[in-house]
C-alpha positions in Angstrom: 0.0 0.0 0.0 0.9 3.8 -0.6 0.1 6.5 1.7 0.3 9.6 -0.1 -0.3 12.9 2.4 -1.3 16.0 1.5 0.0 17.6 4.4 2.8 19.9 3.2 3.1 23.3 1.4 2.7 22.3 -1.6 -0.3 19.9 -1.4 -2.1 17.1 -2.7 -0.7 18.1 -6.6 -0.1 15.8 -10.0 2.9 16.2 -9.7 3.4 15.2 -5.9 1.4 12.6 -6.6 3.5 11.3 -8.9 6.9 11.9 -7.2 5.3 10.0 -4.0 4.5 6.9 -6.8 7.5 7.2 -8.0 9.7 7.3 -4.6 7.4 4.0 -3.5 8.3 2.0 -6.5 11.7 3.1 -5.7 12.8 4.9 -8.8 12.7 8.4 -10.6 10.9 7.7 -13.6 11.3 9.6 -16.5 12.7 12.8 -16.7 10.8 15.7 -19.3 13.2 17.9 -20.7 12.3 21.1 -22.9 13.1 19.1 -25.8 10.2 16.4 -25.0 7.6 20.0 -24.7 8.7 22.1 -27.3 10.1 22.8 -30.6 11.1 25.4 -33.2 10.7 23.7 -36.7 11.7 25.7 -39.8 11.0 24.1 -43.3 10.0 24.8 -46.6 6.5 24.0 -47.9 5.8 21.3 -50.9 2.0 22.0 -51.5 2.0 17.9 -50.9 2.1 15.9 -48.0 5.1 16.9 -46.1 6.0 15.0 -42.6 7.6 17.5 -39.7 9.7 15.3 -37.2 10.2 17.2 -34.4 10.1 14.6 -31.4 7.0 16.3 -29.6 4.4 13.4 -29.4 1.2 15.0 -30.2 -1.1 11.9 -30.3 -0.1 10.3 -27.0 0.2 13.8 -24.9 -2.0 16.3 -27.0 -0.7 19.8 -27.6 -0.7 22.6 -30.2 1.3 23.5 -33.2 1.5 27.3 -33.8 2.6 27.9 -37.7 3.8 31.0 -39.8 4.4 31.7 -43.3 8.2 33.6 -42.9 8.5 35.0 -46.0 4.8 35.9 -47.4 2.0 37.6 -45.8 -0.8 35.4 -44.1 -2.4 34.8 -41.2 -0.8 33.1 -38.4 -2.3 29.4 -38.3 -3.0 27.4 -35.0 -4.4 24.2 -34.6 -4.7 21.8 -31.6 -5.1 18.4 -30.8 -8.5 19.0 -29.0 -10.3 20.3 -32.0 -8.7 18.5 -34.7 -6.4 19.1 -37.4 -8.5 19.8 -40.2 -9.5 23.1 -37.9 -7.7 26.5 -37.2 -8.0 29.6 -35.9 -6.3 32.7 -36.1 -4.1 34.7 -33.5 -3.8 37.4 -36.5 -7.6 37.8 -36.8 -10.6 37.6 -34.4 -12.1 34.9 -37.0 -14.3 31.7 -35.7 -12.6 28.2 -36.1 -12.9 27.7 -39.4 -11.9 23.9 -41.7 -9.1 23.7 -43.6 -10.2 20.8 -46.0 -7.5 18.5 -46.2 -6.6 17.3 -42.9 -3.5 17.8 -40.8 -2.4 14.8 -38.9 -1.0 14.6 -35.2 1.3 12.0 -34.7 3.6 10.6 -32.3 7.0 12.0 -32.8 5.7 15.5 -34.8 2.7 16.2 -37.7 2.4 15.2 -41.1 0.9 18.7 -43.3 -1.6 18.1 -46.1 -1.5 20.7 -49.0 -3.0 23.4 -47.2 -2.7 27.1 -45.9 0.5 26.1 -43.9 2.6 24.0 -46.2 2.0 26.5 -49.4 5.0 25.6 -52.2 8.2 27.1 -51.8 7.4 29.5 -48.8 9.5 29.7 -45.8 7.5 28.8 -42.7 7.8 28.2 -39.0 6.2 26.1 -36.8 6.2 26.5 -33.1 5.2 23.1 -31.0 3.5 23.1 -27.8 3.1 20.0 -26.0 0.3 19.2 -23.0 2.5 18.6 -19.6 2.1 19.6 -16.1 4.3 22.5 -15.2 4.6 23.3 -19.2 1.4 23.7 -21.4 -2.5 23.0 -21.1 -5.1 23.2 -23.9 -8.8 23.0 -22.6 -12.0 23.8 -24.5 -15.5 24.5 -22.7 -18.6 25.7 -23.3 -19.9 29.0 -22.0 -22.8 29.8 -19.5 -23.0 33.2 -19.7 -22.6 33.0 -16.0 -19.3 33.3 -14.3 -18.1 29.9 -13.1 -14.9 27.9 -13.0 -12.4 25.9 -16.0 -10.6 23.0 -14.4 -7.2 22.7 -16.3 -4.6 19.9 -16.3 -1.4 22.0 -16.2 -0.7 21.5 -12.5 0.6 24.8 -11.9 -0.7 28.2 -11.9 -0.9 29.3 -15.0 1.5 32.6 -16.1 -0.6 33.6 -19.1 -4.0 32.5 -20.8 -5.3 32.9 -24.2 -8.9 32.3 -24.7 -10.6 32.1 -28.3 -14.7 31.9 -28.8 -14.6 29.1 -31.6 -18.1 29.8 -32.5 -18.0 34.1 -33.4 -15.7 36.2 -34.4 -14.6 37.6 -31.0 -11.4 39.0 -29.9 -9.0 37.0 -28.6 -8.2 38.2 -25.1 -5.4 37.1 -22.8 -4.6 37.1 -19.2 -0.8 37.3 -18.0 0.5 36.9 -14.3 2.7 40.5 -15.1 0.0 42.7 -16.5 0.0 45.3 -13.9 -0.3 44.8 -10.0 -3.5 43.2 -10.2 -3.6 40.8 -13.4 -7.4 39.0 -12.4 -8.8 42.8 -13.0 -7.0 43.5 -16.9 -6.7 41.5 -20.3 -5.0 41.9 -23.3 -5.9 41.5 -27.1 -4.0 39.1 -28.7 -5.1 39.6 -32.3 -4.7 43.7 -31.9 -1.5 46.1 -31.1 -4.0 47.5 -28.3 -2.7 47.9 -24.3 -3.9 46.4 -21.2 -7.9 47.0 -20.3 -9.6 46.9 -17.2 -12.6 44.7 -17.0 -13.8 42.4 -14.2 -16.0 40.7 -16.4 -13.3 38.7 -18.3 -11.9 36.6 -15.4 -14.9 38.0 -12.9 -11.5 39.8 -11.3 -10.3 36.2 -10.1 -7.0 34.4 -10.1 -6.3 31.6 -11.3 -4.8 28.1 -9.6 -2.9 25.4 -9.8 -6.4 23.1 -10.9 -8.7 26.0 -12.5 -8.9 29.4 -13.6 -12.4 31.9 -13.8 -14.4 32.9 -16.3 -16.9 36.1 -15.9 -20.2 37.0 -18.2 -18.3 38.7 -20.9 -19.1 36.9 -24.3 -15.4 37.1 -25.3 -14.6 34.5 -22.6 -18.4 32.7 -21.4 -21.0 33.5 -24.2 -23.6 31.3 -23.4 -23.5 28.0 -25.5 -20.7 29.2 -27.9 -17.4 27.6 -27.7 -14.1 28.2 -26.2 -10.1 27.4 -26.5 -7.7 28.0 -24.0 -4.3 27.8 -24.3 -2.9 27.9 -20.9 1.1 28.7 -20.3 3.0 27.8 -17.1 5.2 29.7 -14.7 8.6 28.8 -13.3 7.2 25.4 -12.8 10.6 23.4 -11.6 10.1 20.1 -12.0 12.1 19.2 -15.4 15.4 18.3 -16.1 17.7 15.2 -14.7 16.8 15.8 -11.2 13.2 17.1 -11.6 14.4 20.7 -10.1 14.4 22.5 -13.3 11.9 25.0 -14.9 11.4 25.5 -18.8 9.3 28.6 -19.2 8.9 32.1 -17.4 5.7 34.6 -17.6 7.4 38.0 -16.8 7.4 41.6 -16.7 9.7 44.4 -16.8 10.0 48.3 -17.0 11.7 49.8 -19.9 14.9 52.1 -18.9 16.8 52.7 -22.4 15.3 56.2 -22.6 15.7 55.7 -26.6 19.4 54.9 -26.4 20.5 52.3 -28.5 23.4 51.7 -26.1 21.6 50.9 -23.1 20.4 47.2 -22.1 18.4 45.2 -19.8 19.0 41.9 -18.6 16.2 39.6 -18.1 17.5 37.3 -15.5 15.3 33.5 -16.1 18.0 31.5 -14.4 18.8 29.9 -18.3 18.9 30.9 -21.3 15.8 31.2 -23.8 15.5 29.8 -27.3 12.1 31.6 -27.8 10.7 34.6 -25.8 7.0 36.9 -27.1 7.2 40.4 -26.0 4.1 43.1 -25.4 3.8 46.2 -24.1 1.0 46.8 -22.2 1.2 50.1 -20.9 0.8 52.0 -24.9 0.5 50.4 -28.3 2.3 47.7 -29.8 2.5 44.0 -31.6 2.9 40.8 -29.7 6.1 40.0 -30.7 7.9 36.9 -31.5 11.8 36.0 -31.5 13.0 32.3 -31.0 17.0 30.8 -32.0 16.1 28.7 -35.0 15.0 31.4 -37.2 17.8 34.1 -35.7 18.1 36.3 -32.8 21.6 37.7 -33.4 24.4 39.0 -30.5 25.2 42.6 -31.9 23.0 41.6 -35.1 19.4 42.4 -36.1 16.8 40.0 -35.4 14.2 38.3 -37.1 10.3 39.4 -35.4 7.0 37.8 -36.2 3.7 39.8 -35.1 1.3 37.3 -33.3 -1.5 39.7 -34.1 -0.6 40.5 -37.9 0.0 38.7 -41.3 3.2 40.5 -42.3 6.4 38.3 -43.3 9.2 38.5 -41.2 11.1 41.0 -40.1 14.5 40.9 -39.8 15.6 44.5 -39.9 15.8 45.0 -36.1 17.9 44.9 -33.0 16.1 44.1 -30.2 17.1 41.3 -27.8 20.2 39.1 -27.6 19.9 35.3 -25.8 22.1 35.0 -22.6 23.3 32.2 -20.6 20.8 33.1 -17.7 17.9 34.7 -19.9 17.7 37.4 -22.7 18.6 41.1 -22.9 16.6 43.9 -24.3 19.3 45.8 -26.6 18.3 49.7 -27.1 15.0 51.2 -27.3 13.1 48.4 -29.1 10.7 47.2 -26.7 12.6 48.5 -23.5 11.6 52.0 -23.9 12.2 53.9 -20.2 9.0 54.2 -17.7 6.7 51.6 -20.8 5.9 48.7 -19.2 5.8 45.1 -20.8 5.6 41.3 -20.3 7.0 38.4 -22.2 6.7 34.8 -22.4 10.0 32.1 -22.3 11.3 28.8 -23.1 14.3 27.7 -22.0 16.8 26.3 -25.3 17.5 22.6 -24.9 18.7 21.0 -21.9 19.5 17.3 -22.8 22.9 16.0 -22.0 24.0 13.9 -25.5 24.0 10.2 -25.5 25.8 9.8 -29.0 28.8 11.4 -31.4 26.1 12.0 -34.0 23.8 14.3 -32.0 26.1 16.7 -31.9 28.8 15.9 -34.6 28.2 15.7 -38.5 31.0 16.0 -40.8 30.1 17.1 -44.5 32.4 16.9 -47.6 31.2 18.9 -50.9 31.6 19.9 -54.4 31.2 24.0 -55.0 27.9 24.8 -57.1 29.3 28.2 -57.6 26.4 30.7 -59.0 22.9 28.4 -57.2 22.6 28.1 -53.5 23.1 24.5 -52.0 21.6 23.3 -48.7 24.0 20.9 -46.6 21.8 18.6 -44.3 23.3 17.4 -40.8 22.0 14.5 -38.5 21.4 17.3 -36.3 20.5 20.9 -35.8 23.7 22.8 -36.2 24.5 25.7 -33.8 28.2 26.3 -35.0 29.9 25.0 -38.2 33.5 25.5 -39.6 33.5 25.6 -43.6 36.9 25.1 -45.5 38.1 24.9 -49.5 40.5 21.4 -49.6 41.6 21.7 -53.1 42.9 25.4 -52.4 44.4 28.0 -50.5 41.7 29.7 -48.2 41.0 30.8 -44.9 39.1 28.6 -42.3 35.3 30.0 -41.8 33.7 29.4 -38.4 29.9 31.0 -37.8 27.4 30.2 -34.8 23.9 30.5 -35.0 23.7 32.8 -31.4 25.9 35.7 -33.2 24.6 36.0 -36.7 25.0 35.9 -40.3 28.6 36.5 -40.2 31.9 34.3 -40.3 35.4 35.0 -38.4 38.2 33.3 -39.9 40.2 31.2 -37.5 43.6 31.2 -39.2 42.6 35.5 -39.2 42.8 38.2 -36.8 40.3 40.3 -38.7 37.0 40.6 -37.0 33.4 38.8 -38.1 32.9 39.2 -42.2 30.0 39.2 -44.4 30.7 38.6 -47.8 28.2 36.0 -49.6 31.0 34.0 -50.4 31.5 32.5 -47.0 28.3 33.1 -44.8 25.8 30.2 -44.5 22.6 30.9 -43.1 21.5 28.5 -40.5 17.7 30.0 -40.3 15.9 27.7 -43.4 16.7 24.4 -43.2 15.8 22.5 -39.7 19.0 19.9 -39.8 21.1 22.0 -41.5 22.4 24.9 -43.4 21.9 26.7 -46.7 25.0 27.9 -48.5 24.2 31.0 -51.0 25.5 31.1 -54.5 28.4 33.8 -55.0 27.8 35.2 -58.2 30.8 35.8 -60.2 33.6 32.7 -60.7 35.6 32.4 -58.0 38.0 29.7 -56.0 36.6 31.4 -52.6 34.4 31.3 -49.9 32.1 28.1 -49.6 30.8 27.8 -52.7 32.8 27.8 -55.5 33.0 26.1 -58.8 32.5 22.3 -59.4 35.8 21.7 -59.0 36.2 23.3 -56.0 36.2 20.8 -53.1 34.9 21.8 -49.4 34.2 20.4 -45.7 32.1 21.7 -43.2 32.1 20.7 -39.5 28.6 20.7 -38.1 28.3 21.4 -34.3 25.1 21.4 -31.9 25.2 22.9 -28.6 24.3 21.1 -25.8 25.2 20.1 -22.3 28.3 18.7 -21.5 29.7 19.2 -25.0 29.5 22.8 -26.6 28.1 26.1 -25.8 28.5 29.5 -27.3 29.0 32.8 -25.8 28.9 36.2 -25.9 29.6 39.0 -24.2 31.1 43.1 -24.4 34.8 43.3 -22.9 35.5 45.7 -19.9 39.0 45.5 -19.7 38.6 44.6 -16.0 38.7 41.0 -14.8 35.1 39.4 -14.7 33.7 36.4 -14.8 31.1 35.0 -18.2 28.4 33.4 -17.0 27.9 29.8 -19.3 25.3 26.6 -20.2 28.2 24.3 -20.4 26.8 22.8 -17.7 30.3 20.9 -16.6 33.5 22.7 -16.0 35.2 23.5 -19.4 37.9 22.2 -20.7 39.3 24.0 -23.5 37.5 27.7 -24.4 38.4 29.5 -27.4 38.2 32.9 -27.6 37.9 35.5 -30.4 36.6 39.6 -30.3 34.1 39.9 -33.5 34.2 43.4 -34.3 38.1 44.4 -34.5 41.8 42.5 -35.3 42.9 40.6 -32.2 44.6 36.8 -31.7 42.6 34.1 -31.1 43.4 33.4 -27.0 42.8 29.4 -26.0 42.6 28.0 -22.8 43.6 23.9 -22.6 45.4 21.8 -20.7 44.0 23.2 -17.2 46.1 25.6 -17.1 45.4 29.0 -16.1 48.2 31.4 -16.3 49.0 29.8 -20.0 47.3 30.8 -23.2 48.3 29.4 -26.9 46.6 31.2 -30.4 44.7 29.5 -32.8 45.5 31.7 -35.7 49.3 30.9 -35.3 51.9 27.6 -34.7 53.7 29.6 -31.6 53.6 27.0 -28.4 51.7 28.1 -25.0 52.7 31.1 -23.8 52.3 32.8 -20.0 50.1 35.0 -19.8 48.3 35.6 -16.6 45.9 38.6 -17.9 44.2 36.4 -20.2 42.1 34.4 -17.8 43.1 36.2 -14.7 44.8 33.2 -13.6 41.4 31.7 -12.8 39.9 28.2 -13.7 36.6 27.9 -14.9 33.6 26.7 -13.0 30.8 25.0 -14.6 28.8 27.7 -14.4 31.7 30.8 -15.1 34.8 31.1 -17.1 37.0 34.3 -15.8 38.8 36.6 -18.6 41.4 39.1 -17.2 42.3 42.8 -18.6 44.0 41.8 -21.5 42.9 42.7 -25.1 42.3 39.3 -26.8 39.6 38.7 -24.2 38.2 41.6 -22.4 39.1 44.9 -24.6 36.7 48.1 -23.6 33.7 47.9 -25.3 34.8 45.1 -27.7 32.5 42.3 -28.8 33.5 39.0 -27.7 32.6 35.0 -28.6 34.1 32.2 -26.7 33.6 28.4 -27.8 33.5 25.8 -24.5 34.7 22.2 -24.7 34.0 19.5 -22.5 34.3 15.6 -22.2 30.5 13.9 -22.4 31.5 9.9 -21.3 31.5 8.1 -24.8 30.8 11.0 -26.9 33.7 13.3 -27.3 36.9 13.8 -25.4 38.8 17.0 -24.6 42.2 15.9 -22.8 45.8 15.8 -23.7 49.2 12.8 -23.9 52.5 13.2 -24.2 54.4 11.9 -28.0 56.5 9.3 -27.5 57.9 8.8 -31.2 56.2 5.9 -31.6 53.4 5.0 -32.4 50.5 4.9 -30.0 46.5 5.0 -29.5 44.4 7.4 -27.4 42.0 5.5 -25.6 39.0 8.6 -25.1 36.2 5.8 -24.3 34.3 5.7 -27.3 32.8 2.5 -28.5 34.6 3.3 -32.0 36.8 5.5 -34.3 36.6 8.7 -33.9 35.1 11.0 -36.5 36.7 14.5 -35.6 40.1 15.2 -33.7 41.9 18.5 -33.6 45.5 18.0 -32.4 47.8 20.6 -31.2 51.1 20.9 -29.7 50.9 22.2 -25.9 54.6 23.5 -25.3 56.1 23.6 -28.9 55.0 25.0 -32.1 53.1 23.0 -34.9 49.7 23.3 -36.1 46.3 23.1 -35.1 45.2 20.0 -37.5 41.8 18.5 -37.8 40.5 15.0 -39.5 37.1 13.9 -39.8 35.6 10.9 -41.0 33.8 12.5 -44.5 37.5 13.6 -45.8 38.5 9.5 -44.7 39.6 9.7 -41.0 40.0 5.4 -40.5 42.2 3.1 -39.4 43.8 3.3 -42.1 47.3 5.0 -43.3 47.2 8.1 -45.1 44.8 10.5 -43.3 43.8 14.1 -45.0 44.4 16.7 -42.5 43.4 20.4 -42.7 45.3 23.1 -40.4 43.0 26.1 -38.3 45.7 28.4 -38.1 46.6 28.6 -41.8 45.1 28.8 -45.4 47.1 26.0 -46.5 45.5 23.5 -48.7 44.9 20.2 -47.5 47.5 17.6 -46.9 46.6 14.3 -48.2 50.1 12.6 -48.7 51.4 11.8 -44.6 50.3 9.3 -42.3 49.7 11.2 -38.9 46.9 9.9 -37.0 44.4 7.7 -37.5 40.9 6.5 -36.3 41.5 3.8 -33.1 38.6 1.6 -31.9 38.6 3.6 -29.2 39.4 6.5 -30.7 42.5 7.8 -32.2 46.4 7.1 -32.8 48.9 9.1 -33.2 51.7 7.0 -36.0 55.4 7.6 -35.6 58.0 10.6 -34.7 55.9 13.5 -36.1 56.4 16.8 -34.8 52.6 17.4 -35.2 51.7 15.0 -33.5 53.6 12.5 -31.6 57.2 14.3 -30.9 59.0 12.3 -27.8 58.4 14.2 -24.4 56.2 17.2 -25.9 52.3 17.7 -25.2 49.7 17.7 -26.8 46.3 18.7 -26.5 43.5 17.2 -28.6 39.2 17.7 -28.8 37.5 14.3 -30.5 34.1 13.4 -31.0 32.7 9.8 -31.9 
């Protein structure tokens, strides 16, 4: 027998309920991430059946699926598990449900799109995925009375915003948010106008809502009698997701403007992680909902790409307004921070699983130029950083990273971020992937040259454990860069994006030592660099010195970590001989970068698309230099465990010097 008591602060709830369960059967059960709630899904539409994939399972959990043409003007599109998928309704308009015809399908791992409204050919579109889960996301329809009375809801928390929708007439959306103003029961919004915050205690009969139910008054917008209603309910803070069950996923806020109409002044919006999508209102004068989210491009020091829940118009990315930070987002200038106007957002947290495999994070690609047409590359994952290279030909090394833009650094360079056609891919319009723009006139250069032009890119994902990506303006005083690493890193690279500077690299735990990616020289001392600090798993520390922390300089640093059995960040000695690397993967490795510690040589990479094996002759490609690729020396090769390094090679395997190597399986 179980006793389950609901004596205790937090009460007899789903979710204590189902931690007691769990805690009697003696186990954890099964974490949720964000990742099992939530996506961002960008894609192209066919105008024929076209299957999304994006791991959220509709038809088990139920849920909603929130879509957007990108790139032509039409109504917002948002259909739910509860009504159907050959129904929508409009957060653009204050239209009825209304049938699409062909059917939409829910399925277990995503949605399969007929040829309708959503899926129309050759438009870029977004879909946002909303899945039903305690602490996350609730849909519930009802039927009004015309008298006001209670909802019951499922999401086990109290809800931080509501959006209600008559199905039956064409009334106004209207929306209740925990932030808008001091008493939130007493006002609503309109989702489907630019309008501010009203004050009406028929909408929610001026009551708050719980944990089980929230309150409808007389209004017909929300309790016409015998129409019918959707509501889409959004949790707060809710931490109970993640490894350990302590974790939240999404944050109903508010905050006052203070930028006074100065582009240079920010606002940090502290959430305690960082967001991957985040809706913005004002409620205190007029203005559109808002929407910003990482796949389609919210740029560090860049503009950022805005849909308008309440209007048709294609995307917009002309704009600064808001950068994603390791512990939230930051309002950037005037653009919806405006001093003494008061707003509220909505946010979900970016993805929070640790990886389990070399090929969620990893996908090496090799490629033939196209030259003047655009050519998509598709990964086994969602990229967040890549590293495109020419083999056949001298050129520089480009790295870009989805969190700071359209724009490339060079890592053999000191020149800041460029943004020439010929090397920027745009990692915003294809979902596993990238799309690589023609360049026009003939050329050897950049990443998409003629036919017989041969390239590799290096596809990276963020996560846990592995990689993250940050940025941040210098000081030049010591301070510490808050991370999502997660784990304490173990090699950063650093690089300022808006001026000439070295690249600085910290490895081999060492903290008063710093080598350069854009040169051979050995590790040098260096105490300024990182202040002569360690990192901590949740800080990294950069000191006064230029290449890391000059005065109003952007910055982007790249952290490295070992995940058990999916990549390896460490260091051996050379012995002369030859010898293998055991990093603990169950087989070859399929990227290692290779760099002497405390002598000069270069910063060489392999991968298994340009023939990393176990066998001899490996092609190697250097970061620090535009040299073409070397195809004729046996170096390293792939170990079942994960690499050796093969005889008395400088680069590699020199008696008595160290080395410091990254490999992914």
């Amino acid at each position: 027998m179980v006793w389950i008591s609901s004596w205790g602060g937090d009460g007899l709830t789903m979710t204590n309920i189902r931690r007691a369960l769990q805690a009697a059967a003696g186990g954890g059960g099964d974490a949720t991430y964000v990742e099992d709630v939530y996506s961002t899904y960008v894609y192209t539409g066919t105008e024929a059946t076209l299957a999304i994939v994006n791991g959220i399972d509709f038809s088990g959990e139920g849920g909603m699926a929130w879509f957007k043409s990108r790139s032509s003007v039409r109504n917002h599109f948002l259909q739910d598990t509860l009504n159907g998928g050959g129904n929508y309704i409009s957060s653009s308009t204050a239209g009825a449900e209304a049938s699409i015809g062909d059917t939409n399908t829910f399925n277990s791992d995503g949605f399969t799109l007929a040829a309708n409204s959503n899926n129309n050919i050759a438009e870029d579109i977004v879909a946002w995925s909303f899945r039903k889960a305690p602490g996350f996301f609730d849909v519930v329809t009802y039927t009004g009375t015309g008298v006001a009375h209670a909802i019951s809801h499922s999401l086990d928390s109290v809800p931080g915003c509501i959006m209600v929708k008559n199905l039956s007439t064409g009334e106004r959306w209207v929306v209740y948010h925990r932030s808008n103003t001091a008493a939130p029961a007493t006002e609503y919004l309109v989702l489907n106008t630019t309008t501010d915050t009203f004050d009406d205690s028929t909408m929610w009969n001026d009551t708050l809502p719980t944990s089980t139910q929230f309150t409808v008054g007389i209004d017909d917008t929300t309790n016409k009698n015998l129409d019918n209603y959707v509501a889409y309910l959004f949790a707060h803070d809710a931490q109970i997701f993640g490894a350990d069950e302590d974790e939240s996923i999404i944050a109903c806020g508010g905050y006052t403007g203070n930028s006074a109409g100065v582009p240079t002044v920010v606002q940090a919006i502290s959430l305690g992680w960082e967001a991957q999508y985040v809706m913005l209102k004002k409620t205190s004068g007029l203005s559109d909902w808002l929407i910003f989210d990482s796949m389609r491009g919210v740029a560090t020091g860049g503009d950022d790409c805005a849909l308008e829940a309440n209007d048709s118009a294609a995307e917009d990315c002309g704009n600064e307004y808001l950068s994603f930070t390791a512990d939230g987002f930051q309002l950037n200038g005037a653009n919806m921070n405006y001093t003494s106007d008061e707003y509220i957002y909505m946010a979900i947290r970016r993805p929070m699983k640790v990886p389990e495999a070399g090929t969620e994070v990893f996908t090496p690609i090799a490629y033939s130029g196209t030259q003047a047409s655009a050519q998509d590359l598709s990964f086994s994952m969602v990229p967040d950083v890549t590293t495109t290279r020419l083999r056949n030909a001298t050129e520089n090394n480009y790295i870009q990273s989805r969190l700071t833009g359209a724009n490339a650094l060079q890592t053999n360079e000191q020149d800041g971020r460029a943004t020439s056609t010929q090397m920027v891919a745009e990692f915003d319009v294809v979902q596993k992937g990238i799309r690589i723009p023609g360049i026009g006139a003939p050329t050897v250069g950049g990443n998409n040259g003629p036919t017989t032009s041969n390239y590799v890119c290096e596809a990276f994902r963020r996560a846990p454990g592995f990689l993250d990506v940050c940025a941040w303006a210098g000081t030049s005083v010591a301070h510490t860069i808050p991370h999502n690493l997660t784990v304490v890193p173990e090699m950063m690279w650093v690089k300022r994006t808006d001026g000439n500077a070295h690249w600085a690299v910290y490895g081999n735990n060492e903290n008063t030592k710093y080598a350069v990616l854009d040169t051979d020289l050995a590790a040098a001392t260096g105490a300024a660099y990182w202040n002569s600090t360690s990192p901590t798993s949740s800080v990294f520390t950069v000191g006064d010195h230029g290449d890391t922390n000059a005065s109003g300089e952007n910055f982007c640093a790249w952290l490295w970590a070992t995940v058990a059995g999916v990549s390896k960040v460490g260091s051996y000695t050379g012995t002369g001989s030859d010898q293998n690397i055991d990093c603990g993967f169950s087989s070859s490795a399929r990227f290692v970068m290779i760099k002497p510690w405390d002598a000069a040589g270069d910063w060489i990479y392999l991968d298994s698309a340009r023939g990393l094996t176990t066998t001899p002759t490996e092609p190697y490609l250097p970061y620090n230099t535009n040299a073409v690729e070397t195809t004729s020396y046996d170096y390293v090769r792939g170990h079942v465990s994960g690499f050796s390094v093969i005889g008395n090679q400088t680069i590699s395997n020199n008696s008595g010097t160290t080395y410091i190597f990254l490999a992914i399986a």
